[in-house]
GUVEXLUM-722000 format. One record per residue (C-alpha): residue in three letters; chain; y, x, z. Coordinates in nm, 3 decimals. Example, Ala and Ser with C-alpha at 12.3 -4.5 7.8 and 13.67 -1.06 7.14 Angstrom:
BEGIN
+------+-----+---------+---------+---------+
! type ! mol !      c2 !      c1 !      c3 !
+------+-----+---------+---------+---------+
!  ALA !   A !  -0.450 !   1.230 !   0.780 !
!  SER !   A !  -0.106 !   1.367 !   0.714 !
+------+-----+---------+---------+---------+
***
This chain:
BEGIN
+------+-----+---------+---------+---------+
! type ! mol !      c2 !      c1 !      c3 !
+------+-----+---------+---------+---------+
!  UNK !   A !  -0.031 !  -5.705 !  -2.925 !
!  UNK !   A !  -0.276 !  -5.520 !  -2.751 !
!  UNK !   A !  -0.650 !  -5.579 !  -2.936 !
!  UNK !   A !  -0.926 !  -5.718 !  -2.753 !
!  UNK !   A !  -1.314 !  -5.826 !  -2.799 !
!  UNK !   A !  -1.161 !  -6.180 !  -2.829 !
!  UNK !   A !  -0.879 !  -6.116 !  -3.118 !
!  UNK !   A !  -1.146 !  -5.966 !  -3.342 !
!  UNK !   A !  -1.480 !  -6.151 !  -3.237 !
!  UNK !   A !  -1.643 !  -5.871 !  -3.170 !
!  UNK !   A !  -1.766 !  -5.628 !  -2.844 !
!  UNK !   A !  -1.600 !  -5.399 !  -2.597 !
!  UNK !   A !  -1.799 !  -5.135 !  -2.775 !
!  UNK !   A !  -1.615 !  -5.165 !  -3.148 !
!  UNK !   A !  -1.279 !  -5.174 !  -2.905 !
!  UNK !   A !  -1.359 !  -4.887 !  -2.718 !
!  UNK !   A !  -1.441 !  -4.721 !  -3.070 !
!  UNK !   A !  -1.095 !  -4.798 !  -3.252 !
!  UNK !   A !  -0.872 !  -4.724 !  -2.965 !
!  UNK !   A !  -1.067 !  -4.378 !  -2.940 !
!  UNK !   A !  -0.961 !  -4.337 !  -3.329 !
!  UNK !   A !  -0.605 !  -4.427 !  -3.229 !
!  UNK !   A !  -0.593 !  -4.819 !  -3.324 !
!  UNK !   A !  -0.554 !  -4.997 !  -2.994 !
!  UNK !   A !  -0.356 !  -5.267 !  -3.105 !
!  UNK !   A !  -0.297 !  -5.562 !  -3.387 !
!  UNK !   A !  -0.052 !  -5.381 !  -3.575 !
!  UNK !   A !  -0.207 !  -5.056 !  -3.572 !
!  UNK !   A !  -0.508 !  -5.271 !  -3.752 !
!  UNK !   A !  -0.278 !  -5.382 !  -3.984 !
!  UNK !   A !  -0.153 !  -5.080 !  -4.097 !
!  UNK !   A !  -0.494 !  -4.921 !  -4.132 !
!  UNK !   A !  -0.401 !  -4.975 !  -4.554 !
!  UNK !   A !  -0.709 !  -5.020 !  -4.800 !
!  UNK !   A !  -0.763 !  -4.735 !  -4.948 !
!  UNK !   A !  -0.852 !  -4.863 !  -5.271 !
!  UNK !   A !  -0.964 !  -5.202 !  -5.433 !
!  UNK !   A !  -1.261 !  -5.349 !  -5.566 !
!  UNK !   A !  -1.188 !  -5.545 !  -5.900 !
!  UNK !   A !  -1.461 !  -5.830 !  -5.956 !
!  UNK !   A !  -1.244 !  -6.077 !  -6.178 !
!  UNK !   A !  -1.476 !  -5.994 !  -6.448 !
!  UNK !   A !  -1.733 !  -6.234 !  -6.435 !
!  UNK !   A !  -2.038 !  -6.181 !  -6.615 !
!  UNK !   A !  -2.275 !  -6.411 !  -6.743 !
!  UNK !   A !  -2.548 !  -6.224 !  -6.959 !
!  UNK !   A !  -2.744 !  -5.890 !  -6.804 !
!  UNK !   A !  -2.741 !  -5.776 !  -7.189 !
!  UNK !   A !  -2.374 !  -5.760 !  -7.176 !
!  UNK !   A !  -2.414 !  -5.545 !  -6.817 !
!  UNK !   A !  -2.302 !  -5.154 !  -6.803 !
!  UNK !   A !  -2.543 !  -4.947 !  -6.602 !
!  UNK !   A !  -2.290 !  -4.693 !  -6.538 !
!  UNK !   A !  -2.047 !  -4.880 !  -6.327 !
!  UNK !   A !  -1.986 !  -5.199 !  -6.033 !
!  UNK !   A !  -2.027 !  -5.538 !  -6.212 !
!  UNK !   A !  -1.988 !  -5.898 !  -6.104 !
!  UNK !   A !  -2.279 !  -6.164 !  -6.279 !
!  UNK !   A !  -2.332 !  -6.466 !  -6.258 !
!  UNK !   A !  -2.694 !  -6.593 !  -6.222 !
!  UNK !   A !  -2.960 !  -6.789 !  -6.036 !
!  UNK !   A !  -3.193 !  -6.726 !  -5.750 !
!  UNK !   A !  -3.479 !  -6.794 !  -5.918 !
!  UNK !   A !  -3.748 !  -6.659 !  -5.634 !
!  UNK !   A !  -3.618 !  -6.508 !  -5.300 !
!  UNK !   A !  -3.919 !  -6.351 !  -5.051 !
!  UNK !   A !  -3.957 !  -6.064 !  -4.787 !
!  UNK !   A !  -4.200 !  -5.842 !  -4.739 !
!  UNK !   A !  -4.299 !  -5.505 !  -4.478 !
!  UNK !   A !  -4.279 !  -5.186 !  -4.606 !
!  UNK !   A !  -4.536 !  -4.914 !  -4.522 !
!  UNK !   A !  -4.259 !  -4.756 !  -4.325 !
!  UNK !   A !  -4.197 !  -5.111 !  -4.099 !
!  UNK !   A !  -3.884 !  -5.206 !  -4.310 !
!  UNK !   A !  -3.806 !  -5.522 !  -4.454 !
!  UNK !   A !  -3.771 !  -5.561 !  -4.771 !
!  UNK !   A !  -3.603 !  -5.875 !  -4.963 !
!  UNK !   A !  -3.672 !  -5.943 !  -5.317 !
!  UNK !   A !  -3.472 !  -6.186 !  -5.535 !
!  UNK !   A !  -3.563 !  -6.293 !  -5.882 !
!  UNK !   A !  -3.295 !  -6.347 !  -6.093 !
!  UNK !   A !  -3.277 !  -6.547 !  -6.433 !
!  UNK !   A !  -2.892 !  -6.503 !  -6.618 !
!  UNK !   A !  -2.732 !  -6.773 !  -6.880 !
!  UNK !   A !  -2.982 !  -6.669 !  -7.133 !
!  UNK !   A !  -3.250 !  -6.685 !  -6.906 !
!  UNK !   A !  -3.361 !  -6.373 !  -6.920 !
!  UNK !   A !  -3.467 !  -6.204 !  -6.587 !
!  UNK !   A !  -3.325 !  -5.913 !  -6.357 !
!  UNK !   A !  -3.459 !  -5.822 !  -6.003 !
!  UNK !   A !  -3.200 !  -5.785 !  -5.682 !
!  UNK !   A !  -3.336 !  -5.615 !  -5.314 !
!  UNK !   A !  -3.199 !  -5.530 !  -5.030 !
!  UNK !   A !  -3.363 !  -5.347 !  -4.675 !
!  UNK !   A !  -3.357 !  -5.491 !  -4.333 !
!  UNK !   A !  -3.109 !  -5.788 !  -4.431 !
!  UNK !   A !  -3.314 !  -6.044 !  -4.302 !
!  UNK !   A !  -3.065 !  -6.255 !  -4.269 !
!  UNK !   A !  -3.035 !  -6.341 !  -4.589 !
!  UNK !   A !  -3.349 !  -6.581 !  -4.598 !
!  UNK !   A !  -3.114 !  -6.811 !  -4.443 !
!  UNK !   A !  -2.824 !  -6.781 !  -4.653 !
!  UNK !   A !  -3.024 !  -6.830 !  -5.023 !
!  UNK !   A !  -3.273 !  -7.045 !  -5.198 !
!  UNK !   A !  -3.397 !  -7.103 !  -5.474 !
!  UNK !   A !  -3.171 !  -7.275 !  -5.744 !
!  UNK !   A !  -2.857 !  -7.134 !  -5.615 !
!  UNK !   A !  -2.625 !  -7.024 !  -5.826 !
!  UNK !   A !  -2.496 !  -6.687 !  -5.695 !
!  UNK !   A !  -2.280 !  -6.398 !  -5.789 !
!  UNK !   A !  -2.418 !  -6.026 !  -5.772 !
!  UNK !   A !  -2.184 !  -5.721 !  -5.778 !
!  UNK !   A !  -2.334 !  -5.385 !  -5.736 !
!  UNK !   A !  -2.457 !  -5.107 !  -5.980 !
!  UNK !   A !  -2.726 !  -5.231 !  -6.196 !
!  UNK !   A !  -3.021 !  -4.973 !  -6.302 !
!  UNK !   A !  -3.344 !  -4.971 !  -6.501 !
!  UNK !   A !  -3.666 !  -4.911 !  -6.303 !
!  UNK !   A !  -3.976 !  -4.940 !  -6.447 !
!  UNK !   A !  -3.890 !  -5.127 !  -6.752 !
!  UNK !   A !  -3.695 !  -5.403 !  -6.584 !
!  UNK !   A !  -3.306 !  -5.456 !  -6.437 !
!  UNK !   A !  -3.284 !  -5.394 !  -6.101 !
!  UNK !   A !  -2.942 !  -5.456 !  -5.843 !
!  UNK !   A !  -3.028 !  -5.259 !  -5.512 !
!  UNK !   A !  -2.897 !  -5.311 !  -5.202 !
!  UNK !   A !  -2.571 !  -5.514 !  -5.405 !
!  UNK !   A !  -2.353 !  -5.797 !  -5.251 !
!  UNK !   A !  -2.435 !  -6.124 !  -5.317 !
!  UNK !   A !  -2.221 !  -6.447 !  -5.241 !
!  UNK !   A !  -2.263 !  -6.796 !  -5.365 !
!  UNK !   A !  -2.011 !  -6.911 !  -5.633 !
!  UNK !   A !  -1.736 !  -7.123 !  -5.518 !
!  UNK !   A !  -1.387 !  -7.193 !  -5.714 !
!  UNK !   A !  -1.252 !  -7.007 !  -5.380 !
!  UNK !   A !  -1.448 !  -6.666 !  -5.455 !
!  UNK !   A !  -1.220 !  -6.336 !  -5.382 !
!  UNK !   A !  -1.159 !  -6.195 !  -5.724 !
!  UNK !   A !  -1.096 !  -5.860 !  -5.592 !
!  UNK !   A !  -1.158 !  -5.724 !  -5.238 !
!  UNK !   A !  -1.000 !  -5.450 !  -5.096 !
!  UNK !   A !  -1.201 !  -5.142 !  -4.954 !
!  UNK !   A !  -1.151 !  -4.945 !  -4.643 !
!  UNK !   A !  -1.264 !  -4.630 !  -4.485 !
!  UNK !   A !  -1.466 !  -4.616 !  -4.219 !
!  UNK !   A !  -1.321 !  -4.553 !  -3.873 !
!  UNK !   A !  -1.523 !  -4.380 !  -3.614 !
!  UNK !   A !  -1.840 !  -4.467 !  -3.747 !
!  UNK !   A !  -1.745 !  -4.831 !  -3.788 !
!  UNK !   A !  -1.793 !  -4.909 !  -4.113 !
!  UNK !   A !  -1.499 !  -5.000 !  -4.372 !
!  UNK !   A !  -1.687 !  -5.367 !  -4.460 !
!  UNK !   A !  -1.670 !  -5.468 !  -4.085 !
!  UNK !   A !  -1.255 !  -5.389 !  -4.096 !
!  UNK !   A !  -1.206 !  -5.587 !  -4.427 !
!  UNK !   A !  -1.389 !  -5.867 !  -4.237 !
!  UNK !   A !  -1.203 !  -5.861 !  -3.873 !
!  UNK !   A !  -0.862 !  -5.848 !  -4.103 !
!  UNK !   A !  -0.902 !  -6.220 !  -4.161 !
!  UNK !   A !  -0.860 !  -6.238 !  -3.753 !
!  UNK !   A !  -0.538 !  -6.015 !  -3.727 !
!  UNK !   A !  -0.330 !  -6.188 !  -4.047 !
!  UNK !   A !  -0.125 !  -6.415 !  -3.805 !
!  UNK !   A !   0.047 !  -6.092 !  -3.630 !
!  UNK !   A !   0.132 !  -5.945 !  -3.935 !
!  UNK !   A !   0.491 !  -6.132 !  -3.879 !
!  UNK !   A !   0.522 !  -5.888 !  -3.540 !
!  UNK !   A !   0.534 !  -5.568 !  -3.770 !
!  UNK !   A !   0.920 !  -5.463 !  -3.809 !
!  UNK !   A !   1.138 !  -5.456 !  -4.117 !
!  UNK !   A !   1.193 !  -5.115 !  -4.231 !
!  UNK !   A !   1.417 !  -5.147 !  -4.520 !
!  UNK !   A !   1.702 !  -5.316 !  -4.451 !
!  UNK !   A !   1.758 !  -5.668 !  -4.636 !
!  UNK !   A !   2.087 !  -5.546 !  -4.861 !
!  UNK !   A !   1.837 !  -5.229 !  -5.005 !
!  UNK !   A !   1.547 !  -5.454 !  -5.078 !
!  UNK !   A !   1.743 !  -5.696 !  -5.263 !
!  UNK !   A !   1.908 !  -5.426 !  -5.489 !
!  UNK !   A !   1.575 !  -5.254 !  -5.562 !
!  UNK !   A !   1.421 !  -5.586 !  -5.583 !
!  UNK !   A !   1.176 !  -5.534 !  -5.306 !
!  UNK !   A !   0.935 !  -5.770 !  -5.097 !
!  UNK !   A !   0.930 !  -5.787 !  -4.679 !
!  UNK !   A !   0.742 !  -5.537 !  -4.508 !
!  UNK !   A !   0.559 !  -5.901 !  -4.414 !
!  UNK !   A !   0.499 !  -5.966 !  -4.768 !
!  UNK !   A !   0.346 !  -5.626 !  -4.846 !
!  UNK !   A !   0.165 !  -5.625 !  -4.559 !
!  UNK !   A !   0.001 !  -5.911 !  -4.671 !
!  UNK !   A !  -0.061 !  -5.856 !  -5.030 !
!  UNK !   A !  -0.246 !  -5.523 !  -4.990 !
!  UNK !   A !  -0.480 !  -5.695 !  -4.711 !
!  UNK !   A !  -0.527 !  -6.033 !  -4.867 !
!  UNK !   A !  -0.445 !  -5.929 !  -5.251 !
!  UNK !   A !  -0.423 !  -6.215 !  -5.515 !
!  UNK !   A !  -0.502 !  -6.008 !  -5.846 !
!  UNK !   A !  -0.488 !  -5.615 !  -5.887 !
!  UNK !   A !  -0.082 !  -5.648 !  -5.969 !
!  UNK !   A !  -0.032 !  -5.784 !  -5.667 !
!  UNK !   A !  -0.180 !  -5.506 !  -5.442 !
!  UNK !   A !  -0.067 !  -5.250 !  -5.679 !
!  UNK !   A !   0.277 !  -5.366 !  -5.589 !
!  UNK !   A !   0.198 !  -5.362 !  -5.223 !
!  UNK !   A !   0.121 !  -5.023 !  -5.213 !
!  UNK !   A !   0.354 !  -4.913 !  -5.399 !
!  UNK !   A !   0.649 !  -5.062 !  -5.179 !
!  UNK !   A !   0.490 !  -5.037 !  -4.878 !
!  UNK !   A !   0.534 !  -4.606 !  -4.971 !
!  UNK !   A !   0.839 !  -4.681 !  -5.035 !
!  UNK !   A !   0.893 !  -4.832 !  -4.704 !
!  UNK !   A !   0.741 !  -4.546 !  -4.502 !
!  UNK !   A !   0.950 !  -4.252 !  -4.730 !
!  UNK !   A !   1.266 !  -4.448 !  -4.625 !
!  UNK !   A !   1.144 !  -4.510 !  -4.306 !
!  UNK !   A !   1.088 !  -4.099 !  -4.278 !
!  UNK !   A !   1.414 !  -3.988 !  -4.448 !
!  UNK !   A !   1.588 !  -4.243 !  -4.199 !
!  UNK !   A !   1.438 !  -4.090 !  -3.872 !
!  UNK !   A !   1.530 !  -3.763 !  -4.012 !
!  UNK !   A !   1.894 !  -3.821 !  -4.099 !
!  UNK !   A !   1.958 !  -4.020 !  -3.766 !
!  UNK !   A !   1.794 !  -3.729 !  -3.613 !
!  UNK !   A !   1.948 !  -3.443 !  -3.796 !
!  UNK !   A !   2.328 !  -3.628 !  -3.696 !
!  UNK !   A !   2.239 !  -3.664 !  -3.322 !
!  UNK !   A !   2.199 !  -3.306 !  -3.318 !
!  UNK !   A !   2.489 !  -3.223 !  -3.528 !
!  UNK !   A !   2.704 !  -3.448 !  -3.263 !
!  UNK !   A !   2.547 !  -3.284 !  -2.967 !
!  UNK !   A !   2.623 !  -2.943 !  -3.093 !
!  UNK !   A !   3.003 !  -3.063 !  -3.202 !
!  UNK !   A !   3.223 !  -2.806 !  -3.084 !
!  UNK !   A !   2.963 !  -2.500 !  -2.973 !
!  UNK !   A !   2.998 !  -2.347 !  -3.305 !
!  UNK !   A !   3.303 !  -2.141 !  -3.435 !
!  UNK !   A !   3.515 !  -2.318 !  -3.733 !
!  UNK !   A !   3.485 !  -2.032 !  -4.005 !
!  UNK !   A !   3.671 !  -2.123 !  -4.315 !
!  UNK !   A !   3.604 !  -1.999 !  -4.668 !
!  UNK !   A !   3.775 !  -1.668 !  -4.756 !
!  UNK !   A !   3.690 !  -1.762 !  -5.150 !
!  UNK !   A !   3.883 !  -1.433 !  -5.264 !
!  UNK !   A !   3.638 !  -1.181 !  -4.981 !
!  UNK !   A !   3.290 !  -1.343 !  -5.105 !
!  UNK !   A !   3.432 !  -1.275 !  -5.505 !
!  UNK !   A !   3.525 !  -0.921 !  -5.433 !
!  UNK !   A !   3.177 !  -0.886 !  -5.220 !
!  UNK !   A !   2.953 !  -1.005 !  -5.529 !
!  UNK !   A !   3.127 !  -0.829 !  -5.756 !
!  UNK !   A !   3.061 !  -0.525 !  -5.630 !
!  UNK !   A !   2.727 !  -0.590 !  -5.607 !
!  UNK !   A !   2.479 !  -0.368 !  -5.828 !
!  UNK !   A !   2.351 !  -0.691 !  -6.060 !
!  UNK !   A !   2.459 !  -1.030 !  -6.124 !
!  UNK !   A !   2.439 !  -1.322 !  -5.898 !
!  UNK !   A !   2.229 !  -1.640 !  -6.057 !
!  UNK !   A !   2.485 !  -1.974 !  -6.040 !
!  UNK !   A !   2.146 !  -2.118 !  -5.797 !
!  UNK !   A !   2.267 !  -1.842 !  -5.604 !
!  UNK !   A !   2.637 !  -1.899 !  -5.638 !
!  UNK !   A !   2.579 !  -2.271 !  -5.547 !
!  UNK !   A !   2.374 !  -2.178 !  -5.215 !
!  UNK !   A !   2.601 !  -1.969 !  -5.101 !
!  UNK !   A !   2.894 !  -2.220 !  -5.111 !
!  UNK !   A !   2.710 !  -2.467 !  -4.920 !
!  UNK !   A !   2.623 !  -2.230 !  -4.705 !
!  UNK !   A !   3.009 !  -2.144 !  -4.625 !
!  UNK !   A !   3.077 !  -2.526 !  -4.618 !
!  UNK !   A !   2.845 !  -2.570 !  -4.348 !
!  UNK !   A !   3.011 !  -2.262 !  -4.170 !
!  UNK !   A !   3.340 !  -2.471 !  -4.181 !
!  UNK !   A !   3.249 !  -2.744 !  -3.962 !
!  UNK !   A !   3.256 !  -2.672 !  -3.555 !
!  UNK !   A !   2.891 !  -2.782 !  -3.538 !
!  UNK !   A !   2.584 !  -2.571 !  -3.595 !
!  UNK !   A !   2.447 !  -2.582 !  -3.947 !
!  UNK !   A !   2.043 !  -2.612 !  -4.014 !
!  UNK !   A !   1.949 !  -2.540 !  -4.343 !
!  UNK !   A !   1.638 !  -2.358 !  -4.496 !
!  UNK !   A !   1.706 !  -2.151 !  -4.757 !
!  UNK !   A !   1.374 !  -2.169 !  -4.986 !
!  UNK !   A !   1.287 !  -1.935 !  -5.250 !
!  UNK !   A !   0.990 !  -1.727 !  -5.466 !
!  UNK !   A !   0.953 !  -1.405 !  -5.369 !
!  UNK !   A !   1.231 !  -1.182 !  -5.511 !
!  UNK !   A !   1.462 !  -1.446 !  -5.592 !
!  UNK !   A !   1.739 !  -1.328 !  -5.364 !
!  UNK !   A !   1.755 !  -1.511 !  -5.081 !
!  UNK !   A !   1.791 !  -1.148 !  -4.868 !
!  UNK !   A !   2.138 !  -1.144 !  -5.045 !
!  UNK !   A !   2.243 !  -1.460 !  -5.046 !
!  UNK !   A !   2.210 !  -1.444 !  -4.609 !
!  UNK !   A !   2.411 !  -1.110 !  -4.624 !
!  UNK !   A !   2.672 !  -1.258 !  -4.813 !
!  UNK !   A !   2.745 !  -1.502 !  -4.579 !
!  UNK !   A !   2.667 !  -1.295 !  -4.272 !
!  UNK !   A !   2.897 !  -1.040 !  -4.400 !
!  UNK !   A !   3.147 !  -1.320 !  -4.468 !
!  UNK !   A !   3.100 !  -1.418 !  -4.105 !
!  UNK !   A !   3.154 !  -1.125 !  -3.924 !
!  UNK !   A !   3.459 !  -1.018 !  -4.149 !
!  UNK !   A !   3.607 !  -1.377 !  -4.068 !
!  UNK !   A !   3.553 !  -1.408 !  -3.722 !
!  UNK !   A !   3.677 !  -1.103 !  -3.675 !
!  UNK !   A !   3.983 !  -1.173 !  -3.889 !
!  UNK !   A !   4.071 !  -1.510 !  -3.780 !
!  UNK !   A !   3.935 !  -1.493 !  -3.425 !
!  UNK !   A !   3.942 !  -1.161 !  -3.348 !
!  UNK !   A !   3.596 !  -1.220 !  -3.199 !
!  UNK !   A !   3.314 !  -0.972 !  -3.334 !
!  UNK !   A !   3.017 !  -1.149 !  -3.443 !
!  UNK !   A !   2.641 !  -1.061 !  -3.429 !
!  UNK !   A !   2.385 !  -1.163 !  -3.662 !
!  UNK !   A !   2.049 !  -1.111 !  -3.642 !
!  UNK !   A !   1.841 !  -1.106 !  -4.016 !
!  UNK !   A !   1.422 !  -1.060 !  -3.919 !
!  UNK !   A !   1.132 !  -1.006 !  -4.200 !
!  UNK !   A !   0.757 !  -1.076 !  -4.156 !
!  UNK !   A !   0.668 !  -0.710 !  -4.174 !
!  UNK !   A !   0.812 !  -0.380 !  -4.059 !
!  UNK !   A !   0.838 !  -0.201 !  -4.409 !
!  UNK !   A !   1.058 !  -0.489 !  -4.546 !
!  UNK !   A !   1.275 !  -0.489 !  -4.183 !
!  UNK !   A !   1.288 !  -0.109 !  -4.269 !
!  UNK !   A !   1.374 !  -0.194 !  -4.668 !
!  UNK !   A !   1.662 !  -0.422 !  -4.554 !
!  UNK !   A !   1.810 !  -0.213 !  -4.290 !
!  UNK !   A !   1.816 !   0.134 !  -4.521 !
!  UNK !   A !   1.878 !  -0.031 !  -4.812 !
!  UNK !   A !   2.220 !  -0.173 !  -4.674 !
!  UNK !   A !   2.312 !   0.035 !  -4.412 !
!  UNK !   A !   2.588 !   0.229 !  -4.589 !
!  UNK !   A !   2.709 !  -0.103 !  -4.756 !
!  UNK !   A !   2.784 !  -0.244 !  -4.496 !
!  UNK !   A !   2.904 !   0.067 !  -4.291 !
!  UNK !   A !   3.178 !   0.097 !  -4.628 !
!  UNK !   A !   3.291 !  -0.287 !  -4.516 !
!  UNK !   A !   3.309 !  -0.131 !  -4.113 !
!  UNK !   A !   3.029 !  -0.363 !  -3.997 !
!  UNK !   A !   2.739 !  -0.163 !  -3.811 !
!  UNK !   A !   2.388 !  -0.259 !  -3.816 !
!  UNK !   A !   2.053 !  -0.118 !  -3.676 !
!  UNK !   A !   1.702 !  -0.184 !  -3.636 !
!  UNK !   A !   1.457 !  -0.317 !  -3.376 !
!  UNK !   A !   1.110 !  -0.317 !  -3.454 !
!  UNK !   A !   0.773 !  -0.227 !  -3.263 !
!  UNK !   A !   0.705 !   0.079 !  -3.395 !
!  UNK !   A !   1.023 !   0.292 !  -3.298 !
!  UNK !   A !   1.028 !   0.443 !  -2.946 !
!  UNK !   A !   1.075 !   0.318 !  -2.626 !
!  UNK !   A !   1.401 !   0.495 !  -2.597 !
!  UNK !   A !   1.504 !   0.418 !  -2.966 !
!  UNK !   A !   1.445 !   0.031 !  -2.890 !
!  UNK !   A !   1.628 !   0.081 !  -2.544 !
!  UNK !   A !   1.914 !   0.252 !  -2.715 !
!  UNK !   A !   1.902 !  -0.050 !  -2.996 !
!  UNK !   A !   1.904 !  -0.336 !  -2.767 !
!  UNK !   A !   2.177 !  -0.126 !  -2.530 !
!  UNK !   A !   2.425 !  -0.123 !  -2.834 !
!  UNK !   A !   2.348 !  -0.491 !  -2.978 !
!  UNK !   A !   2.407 !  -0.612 !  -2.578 !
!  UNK !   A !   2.738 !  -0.405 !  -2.602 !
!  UNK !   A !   2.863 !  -0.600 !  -2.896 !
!  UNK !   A !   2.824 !  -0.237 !  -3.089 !
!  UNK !   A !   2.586 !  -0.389 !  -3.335 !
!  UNK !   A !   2.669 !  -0.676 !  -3.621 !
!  UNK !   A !   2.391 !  -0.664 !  -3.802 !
!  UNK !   A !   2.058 !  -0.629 !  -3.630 !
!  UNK !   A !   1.741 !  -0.613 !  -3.894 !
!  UNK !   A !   1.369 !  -0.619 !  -3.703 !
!  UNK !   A !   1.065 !  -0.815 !  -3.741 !
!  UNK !   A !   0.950 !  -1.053 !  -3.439 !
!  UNK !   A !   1.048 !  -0.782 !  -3.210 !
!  UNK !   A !   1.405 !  -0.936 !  -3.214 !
!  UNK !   A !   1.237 !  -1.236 !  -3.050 !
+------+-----+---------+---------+---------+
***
């Protein structure tokens, strides 16, 4: 559902700001995840037992609250403090007027915040402060801030978008959850918003990633077989000469890694099918993926021309010119020896040496062109 002022209580101004950061409605909210959580289950009732170096939770009384004007026109709220052991710690906050209203003397409250020493005493600035009910959140998630609205204001419109986290779709399907033992998508959703202990949002977010890898890998697959089916048929059925590609690595100068070996048969597998084949071959420099493309290029061309009695072009293009150059003169007589021609196209050479290039790879001359993004 669309958000609106009246959804999340708030003005057209906050609206206009999340829809400019690309939330515009209820479920895009709810999948703006916590990025952390704030664990206050450990409730404190001494300021000796405190650690200045970290956010604690105590619980004390208000034992004075006042306001006063700073020299620089801010208000400043003071709040005297007095623990189980009555000693005494000071809490203060700037421009939060509203709190006047909120506290009084005698309540029993609970502080969280970084405590520090300042001038001999313990002082909470500028901490939160609630008043102790058997309903207090024991830990809160936290949220960035989103186009300079801040992440305390989205933890606090969240309690107005709960009831449409049943519109956000299932993503894993019900069989996979149940093997892997896995909530809903409405369950998680839940759990890392509104987040009973820390287990229970650490299992949130660790689901709900699951959920969006599967969702990713699905989308891809889905996507990766609609193209395979549209291209069914527009790519020649090469089968695997197994007896060509041994005699073609064993003639090579040095000895093929079994990574390599493996590659190369997929590669060929793929070249089976009638559809065309994506695959990225990846690889440190100087691990041999130049070969392992020849190979099956050369095992192309030889098969087409064997089987179809078609002549096949490839086209093999570096990042620079002295590698295109490397490749071409490196292998030229190689593959002249197996009667497959090849020649170069790169910016450098002449405008009547690239004319005469692109003349004999239009002819069908060529099988192997090498070039850098000149080939484009």
């Amino acid at each position: 559902m669309k958000l609106d002022k009246k959804i999340l209580h708030t003005t057209d101004s906050y609206i206009k700001k999340l829809a400019d950061a690309g939330i515009s409605t209820t479920s895009d909210f709810l999948m703006n995840f916590p990025k952390d959580l704030e664990d206050k289950s450990n409730l404190l009732t001494r300021f000796t037992s405190i650690n200045v170096t970290e956010k604690q939770a105590i619980k004390c009384q208000i034992e004075l609250i006042t306001s006063e004007i700073t020299r620089n026109k801010k208000t400043l709220i003071k709040a005297v403090l007095t623990d189980s052991d009555g000693n005494y710690a000071e809490a203060v906050w700037f421009n939060r007027k509203f709190l006047l209203q909120k506290f009084f003397r005698g309540d029993t409250v609970v502080i969280f915040g970084q405590p520090k020493y300042e001038y001999g005493k313990l002082s909470f600035p500028n901490a939160e402060i609630e008043h102790l009910r058997e309903t207090r959140k024991e830990v809160v998630p936290l949220y960035s801030d989103v186009n300079y609205i801040p992440g305390s204001w989205i933890r606090e419109k969240m309690e107005y978008v709960k009831n449409f986290i049943s519109e956000i779709p299932e993503k894993i399907p019900a069989p996979i959850r149940e093997k892997k033992w896995l909530r809903s998508m409405t369950e998680n959703i839940f759990a890392i918003h509104f987040p009973k202990n820390v287990e229970d949002f650490e299992r949130a977010k660790k689901e709900l990633g699951y959920a969006e890898m599967f969702d990713f890998q699905k989308k891809w697959l889905e996507k990766k077989y609609s193209l395979r089916a549209a291209s069914e048929g527009a790519s020649l059925h090469i089968p695997i000469d197994a007896e060509l590609m041994k005699s073609l690595i064993e003639n090579l100068p040095f000895t093929l890694t079994n990574k390599q070996k493996i590659v190369i048969f997929q590669i060929l597998k793929d070249m089976e099918s009638n559809f065309a084949m994506s695959r990225m071959l990846q690889g440190d420099v100087g691990t041999g993926k130049t070969v392992v493309a020849l190979l099956v290029g050369i095992h192309a061309i030889l098969q087409t021309r064997k089987i179809h009695n078609q002549e096949l072009q490839i086209a093999i293009m570096a990042p620079t010119e002295i590698l295109a150059r490397q490749h071409f003169l490196g292998n030229e007589n190689w593959l002249f020896s197996l009667g497959i021609t090849a020649d170069l196209l790169v910016g450098s050479l002449t405008t009547k040496q690239k004319s005469d290039a692109k003349s004999r790879l239009k002819s069908g001359q060529t099988n192997i062109i090498f070039g850098t993004h000149a080939l484009i």
